[in-house]
C-alpha positions in Angstrom: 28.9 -3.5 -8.3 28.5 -0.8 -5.8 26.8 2.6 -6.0 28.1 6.1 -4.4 26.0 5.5 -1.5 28.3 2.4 -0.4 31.8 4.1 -0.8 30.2 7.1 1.0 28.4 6.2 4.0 28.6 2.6 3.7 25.3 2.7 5.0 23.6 0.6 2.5 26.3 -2.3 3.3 25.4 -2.3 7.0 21.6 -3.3 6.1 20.2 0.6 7.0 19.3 1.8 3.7 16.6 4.3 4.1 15.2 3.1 0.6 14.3 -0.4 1.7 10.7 -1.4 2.1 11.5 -2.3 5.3 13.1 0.5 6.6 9.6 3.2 5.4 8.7 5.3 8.6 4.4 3.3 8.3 7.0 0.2 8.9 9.5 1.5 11.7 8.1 4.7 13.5 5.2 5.3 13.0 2.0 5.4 15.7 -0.5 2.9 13.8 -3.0 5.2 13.7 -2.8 5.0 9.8 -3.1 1.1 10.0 -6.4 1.1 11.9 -7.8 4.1 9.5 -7.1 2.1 6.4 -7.8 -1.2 7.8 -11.2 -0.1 8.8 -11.5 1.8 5.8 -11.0 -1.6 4.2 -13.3 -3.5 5.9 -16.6 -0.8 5.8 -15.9 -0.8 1.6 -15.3 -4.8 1.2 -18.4 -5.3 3.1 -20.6 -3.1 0.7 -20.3 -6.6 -2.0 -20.3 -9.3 1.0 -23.2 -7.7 2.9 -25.4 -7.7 -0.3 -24.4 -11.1 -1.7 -25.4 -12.1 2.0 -28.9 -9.9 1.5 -29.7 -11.4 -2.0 -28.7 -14.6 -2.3 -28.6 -18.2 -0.5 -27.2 -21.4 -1.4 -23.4 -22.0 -1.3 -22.6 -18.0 -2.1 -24.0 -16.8 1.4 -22.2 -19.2 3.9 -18.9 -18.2 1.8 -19.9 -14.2 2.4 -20.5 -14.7 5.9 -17.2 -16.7 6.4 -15.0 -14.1 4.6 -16.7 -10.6 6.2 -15.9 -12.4 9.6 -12.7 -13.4 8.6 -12.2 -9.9 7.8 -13.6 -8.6 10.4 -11.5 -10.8 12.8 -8.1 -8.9 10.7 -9.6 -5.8 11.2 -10.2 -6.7 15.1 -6.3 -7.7 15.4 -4.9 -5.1 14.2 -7.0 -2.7 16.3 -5.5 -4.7 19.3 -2.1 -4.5 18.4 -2.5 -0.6 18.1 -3.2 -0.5 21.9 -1.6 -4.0 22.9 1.5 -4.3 21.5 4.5 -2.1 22.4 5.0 1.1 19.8 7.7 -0.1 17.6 8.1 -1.9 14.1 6.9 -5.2 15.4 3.4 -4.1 16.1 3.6 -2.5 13.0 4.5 -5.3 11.1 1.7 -7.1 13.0 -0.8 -4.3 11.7 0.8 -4.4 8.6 0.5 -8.3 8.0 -3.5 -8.1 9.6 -4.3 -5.3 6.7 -2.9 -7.6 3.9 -4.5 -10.9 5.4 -7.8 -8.7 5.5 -7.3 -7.9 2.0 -6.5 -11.4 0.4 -9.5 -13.0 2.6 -11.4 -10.4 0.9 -10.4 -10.6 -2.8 -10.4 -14.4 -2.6 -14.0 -14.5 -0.9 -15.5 -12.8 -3.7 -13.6 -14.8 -6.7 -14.8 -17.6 -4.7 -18.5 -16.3 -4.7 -18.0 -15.4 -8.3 -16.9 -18.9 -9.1 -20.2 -20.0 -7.6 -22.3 -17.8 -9.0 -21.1 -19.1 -12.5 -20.4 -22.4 -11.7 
């Protein structure tokens, strides 16, 4: 089944369907600059929890706070290079992109993790 954009324009057929995830202007044109904004924005409000697990407690929970703020912090330092490394286009995008989520997931899974052992 085929919609009105395909018998008109066939452009959806030939893969550039301006609808697509892929095909967003943050994923294709854009400078980066909003990358590095919300990746740092990121980083400064996940390290609020990691920065005062660090601070107040020891054992097992600290080592896993320090490990995931500089795991973060190492996302956060990528994509900053790619901004000014990497030639404009969508593949330093994507790389920004994939550095922001990475960030993100290290973040989440750091804190279930110190969660877990805070419980445990």
């Amino acid at each position: 089944m085929s919609d009105a954009r395909d018998k008109e324009t066939g452009s959806a057929a030939h893969g550039t369907d301006p609808t697509k995830v892929t095909h967003q202007p943050a994923l294709t044109t854009s400078a980066g600059t909003l990358w590095v904004v919300m990746g740092t924005l990121l980083l400064v409000v996940s390290s609020v929890p990691l920065i005062g697990l660090i601070a107040l407690r020891s054992g097992p929970v600290r080592p896993v706070a320090i490990a995931a703020g500089v795991l973060m912090l190492a996302f956060t330092c990528v994509i900053l290079v790619a901004r000014f490394a990497v030639q404009r286009g969508p593949r330093r995008l994507r790389i920004m992109a994939a550095s922001m989520i990475a960030s993100a997931v290290v973040g989440v899974l750091g804190l279930l993790i110190c969660l877990g052992i805070e419980r445990g």
